[in-house]
N, C-alpha and C positions, 0 to 999 in steps of 0.2 A: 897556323892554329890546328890541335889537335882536334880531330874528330872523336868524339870518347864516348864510349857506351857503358854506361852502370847497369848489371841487373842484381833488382833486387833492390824494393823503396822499403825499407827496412831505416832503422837508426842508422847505422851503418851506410847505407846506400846512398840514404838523404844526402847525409854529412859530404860522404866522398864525391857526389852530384854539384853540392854549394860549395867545397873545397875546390873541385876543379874546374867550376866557373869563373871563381874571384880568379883563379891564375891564372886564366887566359883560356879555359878549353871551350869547344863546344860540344856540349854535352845533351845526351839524350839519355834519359834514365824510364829504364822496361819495368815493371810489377806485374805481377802475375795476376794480383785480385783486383777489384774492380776502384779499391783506392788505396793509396800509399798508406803505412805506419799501422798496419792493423795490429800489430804485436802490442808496440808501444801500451796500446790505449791500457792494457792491461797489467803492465807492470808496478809495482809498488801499490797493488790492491786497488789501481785507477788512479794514484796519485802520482803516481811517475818520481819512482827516486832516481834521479838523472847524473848522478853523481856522487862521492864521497869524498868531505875531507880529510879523513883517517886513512885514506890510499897507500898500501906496501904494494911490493911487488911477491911478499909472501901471501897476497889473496888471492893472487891467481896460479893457475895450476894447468897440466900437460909435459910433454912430454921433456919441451925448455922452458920452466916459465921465464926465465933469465930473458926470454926473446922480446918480451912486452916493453923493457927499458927502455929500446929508442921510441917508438910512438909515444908511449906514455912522457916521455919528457919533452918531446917535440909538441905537445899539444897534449897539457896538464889538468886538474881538476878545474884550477883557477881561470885557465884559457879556457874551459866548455863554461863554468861560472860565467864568466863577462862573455862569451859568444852568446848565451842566449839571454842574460842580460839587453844587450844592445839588440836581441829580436822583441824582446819586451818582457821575459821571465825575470820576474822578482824572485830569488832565490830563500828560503825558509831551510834552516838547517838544525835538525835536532842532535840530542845531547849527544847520539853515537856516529856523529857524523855524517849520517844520510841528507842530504840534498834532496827538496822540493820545490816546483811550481811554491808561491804566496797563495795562489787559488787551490793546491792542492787538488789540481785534477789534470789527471793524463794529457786528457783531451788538449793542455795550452801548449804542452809537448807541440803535441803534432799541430797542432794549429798554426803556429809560428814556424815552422818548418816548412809547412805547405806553401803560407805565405812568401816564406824566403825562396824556393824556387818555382814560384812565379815573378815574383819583385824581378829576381835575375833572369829571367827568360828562358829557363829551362824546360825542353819539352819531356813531358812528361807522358808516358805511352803508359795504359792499365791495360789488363786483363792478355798481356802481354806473358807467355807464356814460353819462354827459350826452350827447346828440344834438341837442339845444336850451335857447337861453336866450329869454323873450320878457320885455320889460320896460314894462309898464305901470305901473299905481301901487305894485304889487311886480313883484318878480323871478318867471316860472315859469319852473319847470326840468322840461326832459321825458329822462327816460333811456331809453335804447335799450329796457328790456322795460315801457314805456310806465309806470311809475309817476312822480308827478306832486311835486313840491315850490316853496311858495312860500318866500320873504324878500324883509328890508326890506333885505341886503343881498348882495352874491356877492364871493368873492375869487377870483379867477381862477390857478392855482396849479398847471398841468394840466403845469409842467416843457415843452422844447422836442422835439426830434425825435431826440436823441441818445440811444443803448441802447434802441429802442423795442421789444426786445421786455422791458423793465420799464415799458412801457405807454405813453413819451413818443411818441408817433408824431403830433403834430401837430396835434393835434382843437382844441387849447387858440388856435389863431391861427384855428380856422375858426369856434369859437365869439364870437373877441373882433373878426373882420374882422362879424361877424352883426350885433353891436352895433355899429358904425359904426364902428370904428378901423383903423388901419391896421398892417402888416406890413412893415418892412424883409424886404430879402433874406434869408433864412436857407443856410445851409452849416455843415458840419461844423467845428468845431475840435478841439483836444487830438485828435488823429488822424493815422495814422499815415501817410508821404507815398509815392506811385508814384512814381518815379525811370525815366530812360531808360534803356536799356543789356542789356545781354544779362551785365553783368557779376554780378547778383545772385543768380541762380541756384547758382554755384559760392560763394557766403563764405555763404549762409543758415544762418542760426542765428550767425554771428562775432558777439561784443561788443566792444567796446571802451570807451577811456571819453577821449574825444577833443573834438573841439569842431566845433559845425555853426555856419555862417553862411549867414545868407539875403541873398541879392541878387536885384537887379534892371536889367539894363541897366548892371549894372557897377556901378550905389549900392546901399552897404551898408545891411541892412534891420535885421536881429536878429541877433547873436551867443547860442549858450548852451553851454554845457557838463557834461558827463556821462556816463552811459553811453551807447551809443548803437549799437544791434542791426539786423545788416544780414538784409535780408528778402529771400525770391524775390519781390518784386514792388518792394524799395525797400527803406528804412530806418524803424527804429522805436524809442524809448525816446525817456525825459524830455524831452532837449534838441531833440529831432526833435515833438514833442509842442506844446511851447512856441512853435517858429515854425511849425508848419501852420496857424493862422490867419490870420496877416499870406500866408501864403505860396496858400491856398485864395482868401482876398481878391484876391491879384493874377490867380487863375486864374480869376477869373469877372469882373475886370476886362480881360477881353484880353489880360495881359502875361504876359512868359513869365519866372516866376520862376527861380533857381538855386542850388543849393546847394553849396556846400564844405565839405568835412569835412576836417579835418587828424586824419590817422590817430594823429600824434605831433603834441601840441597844446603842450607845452613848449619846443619849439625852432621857429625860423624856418625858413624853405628855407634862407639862408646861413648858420645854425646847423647845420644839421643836416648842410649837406654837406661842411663843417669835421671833422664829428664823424665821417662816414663814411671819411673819408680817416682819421682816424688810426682808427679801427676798422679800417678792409680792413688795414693796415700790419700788422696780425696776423696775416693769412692768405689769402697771396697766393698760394696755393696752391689754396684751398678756390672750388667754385663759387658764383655769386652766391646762387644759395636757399639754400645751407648758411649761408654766408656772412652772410645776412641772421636766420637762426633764433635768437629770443630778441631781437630788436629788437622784430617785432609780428608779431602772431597766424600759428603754421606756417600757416594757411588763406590765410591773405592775398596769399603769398609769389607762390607763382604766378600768381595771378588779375592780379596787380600787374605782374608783370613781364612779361605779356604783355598786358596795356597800355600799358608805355612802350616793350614791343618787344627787348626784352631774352631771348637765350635763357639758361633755366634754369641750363645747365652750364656757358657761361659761366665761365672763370676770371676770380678778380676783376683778376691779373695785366694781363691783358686789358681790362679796363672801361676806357672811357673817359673824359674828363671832362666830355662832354657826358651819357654812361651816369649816369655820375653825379649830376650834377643834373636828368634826370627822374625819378629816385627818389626825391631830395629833392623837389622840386613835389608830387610826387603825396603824399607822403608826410604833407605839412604843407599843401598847398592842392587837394585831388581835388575835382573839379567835376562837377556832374551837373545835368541839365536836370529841373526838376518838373512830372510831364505830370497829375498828379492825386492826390488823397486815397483811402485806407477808405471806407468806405461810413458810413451814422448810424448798422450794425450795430458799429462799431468806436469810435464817437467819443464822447467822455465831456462834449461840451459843446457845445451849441448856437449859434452865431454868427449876431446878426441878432434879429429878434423885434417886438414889439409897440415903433412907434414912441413913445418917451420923449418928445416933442414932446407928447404927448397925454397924460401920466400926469403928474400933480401930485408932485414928488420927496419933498415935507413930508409925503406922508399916504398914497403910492400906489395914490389914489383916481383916477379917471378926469378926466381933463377935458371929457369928452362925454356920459357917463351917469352923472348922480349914483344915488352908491349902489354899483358898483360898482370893485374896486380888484384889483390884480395885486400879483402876488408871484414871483421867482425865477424863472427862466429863459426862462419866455415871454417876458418884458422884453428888449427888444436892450441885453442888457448881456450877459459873459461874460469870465471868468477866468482866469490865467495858472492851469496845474498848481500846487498845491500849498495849497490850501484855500480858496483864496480865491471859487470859486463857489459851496461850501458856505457858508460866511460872507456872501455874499448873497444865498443863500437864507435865513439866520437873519436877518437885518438888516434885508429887503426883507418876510419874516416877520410879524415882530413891529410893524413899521410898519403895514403892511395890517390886522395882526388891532387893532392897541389905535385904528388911526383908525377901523376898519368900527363897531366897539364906541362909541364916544364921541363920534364926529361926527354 
């Protein structure tokens, strides 16, 4: 029986803990804070989207995504579906395929995780803080208040730099650069983006539910669509979410990314300035901010139209037709320059990590140091919004824990 040591109670950790108990190991899994899953509680706004049935292998991203294929098929949506099933999660799954708790709260996540490794006997160490790994004919592990652990094996599981203050703050790439591996770039993803302009300040706190596209140089990057929440320092929600990685990527590749948001994502610019014309036809009287009230958000009104230059009062009598189609442009293609992201204090995903070049994808055991193996987000792998990094946390999991176990 292998002696195995997980750090890092993280989704990831959990999993690869309960994975390589049922195989046979014996297993002791370290956390740094004072109780396992603190990330979890947070994810899917406390609901815990644990999962998606809509899963490609084009949601994830890095330097192969191609490398996710073997865990992801080795232990699939439908296997984490029925794993926690049989811990007692009823699964609730909406229209775009995100997977939930039936209670819709984080907290049954972890609860039944906890549960599950005590059920199996797992000892569980907190506030357990690794500061070194040395690897001779075993593994020793030295924690920060100097207590000492050996194993025949380590799963490396310590999550990346994002939300650190649930503990990821990056120990887990200094621990694995120790052992001779290497580190792509790391940067924030799922994170909210700094935009230029002095215009943000006045719409902060506006929703809308519109569509963002990323460019670059005038090539189209990433289209999404959703809600999407304008910030004093920029823009924030799902669809803003979804491209700040591609879009942080180009900001640390020297390019200067862009964004467009079409405020009204249903009509063209030449739709819409069709549409304006017989709309003003009712009130050629009223000024253009009146005039505009109930098209999109009264907040917007002005901020808008004193960036195409338009005074407020304005009769529409009066507009012109060149007035008119930069309200349409703006309306349906508003363009902004991306000067940067949030901070890791904001970002719910790590981009970058321990080079995949060097991790065996069949077993998530190392290519450098037999015996030891990675799991979840220290891996330069990471996932589009909507379960699918939790789901590599379960996948990349239960790989680590049944190979540390059995090989």
């Amino acid at each position: 029986m292998h002696k195995i040591l997980v750090i890092g109670g993280g989704a990831a950790g959990m999993m690869a803990a309960i994975s390589a108990k049922k195989h046979g190991g014996d297993v002791i899994l370290l956390e740094r804070n004072k109780r396992v899953g603190k990330k979890i509680l947070a994810t899917g706004n406390g609901r815990c989207n644990y999962t998606n049935i809509n899963l490609s292998i084009d949601n994830y991203h890095g330097k192969n995504p191609k490398f996710v294929y073997s865990p992801l098929s080795q232990f699939n949506v439908y296997d984490t579906i029925d794993f926690f099933e049989k811990l007692g999660i009823s699964p609730f799954i909406e229209e775009n395929g995100r997977v939930y708790p039936m209670s819709l709260q984080s907290s049954s996540i972890l609860d039944v995780l906890r549960f599950e490794l005590e059920y199996l006997g797992i000892e569980v160490v907190t506030e357990a803080f690794v500061i070194d790994i040395h690897k001779g004919d075993k593994f020793l592990i030295t924690l920060e208040d100097g207590r000492k652990f050996k194993a025949d094996r380590v799963i490396l599981a310590t999550g990346g730099k994002a939300a650190p203050n649930t503990g990821s703050d990056g120990n887990g790439y200094r621990l694995a650069e120790k052992l001779g591996h290497t580190i792509e770039y790391i940067f924030p993803a799922l994170v909210q983006l700094k935009l230029e302009g002095n215009f943000f300040k006045k719409v902060e706190g506006v929703k809308i539910i519109g569509r963002a596209e990323l460019y670059e140089n005038n090539t189209f990057i990433r289209r999404e669509e959703g809600d999407i929440l304008f910030t004093n320092y920029g823009i924030s929600g799902p669809p803003i979410l979804q491209i700040s990685r591609m879009a942080n990527k180009l900001l640390y590749e020297g390019k200067i990314p862009q964004l467009r948001i079409s405020i009204i994502k249903d009509k063209n610019r030449q739709e819409l300035e069709k549409y304006l014309y017989y709309r003003f036809s009712f009130m050629p009287k009223k000024t253009i901010e009146r005039a505009l009230i109930g098209l999109i958000n009264k907040r917007l009104i002005i901020p808008i139209l004193k960036e195409v230059g338009i005074d407020r009062d304005k009769i529409i009598a009066h507009i012109s037709k060149e007035e008119v189609r930069k309200i349409s442009t703006t309306l349906t293609d508003f363009r902004f320059k991306i000067i940067g992201s949030k901070s890791w204090e904001s970002a719910q995903a790590t981009a970058g990590g321990v080079k995949t070049d060097e991790i065996n994808n069949s077993t998530m055991e190392s290519k450098l140091v037999k015996g030891l193996y990675f799991a979840g987000e220290i891996v330069d792998v990471d996932g589009d919004c909507g379960g699918f990094n939790l789901q590599w946390a379960w996948s990349s999991g239960y790989v680590a824990g049944k190979n540390s176990a059995s090989n």
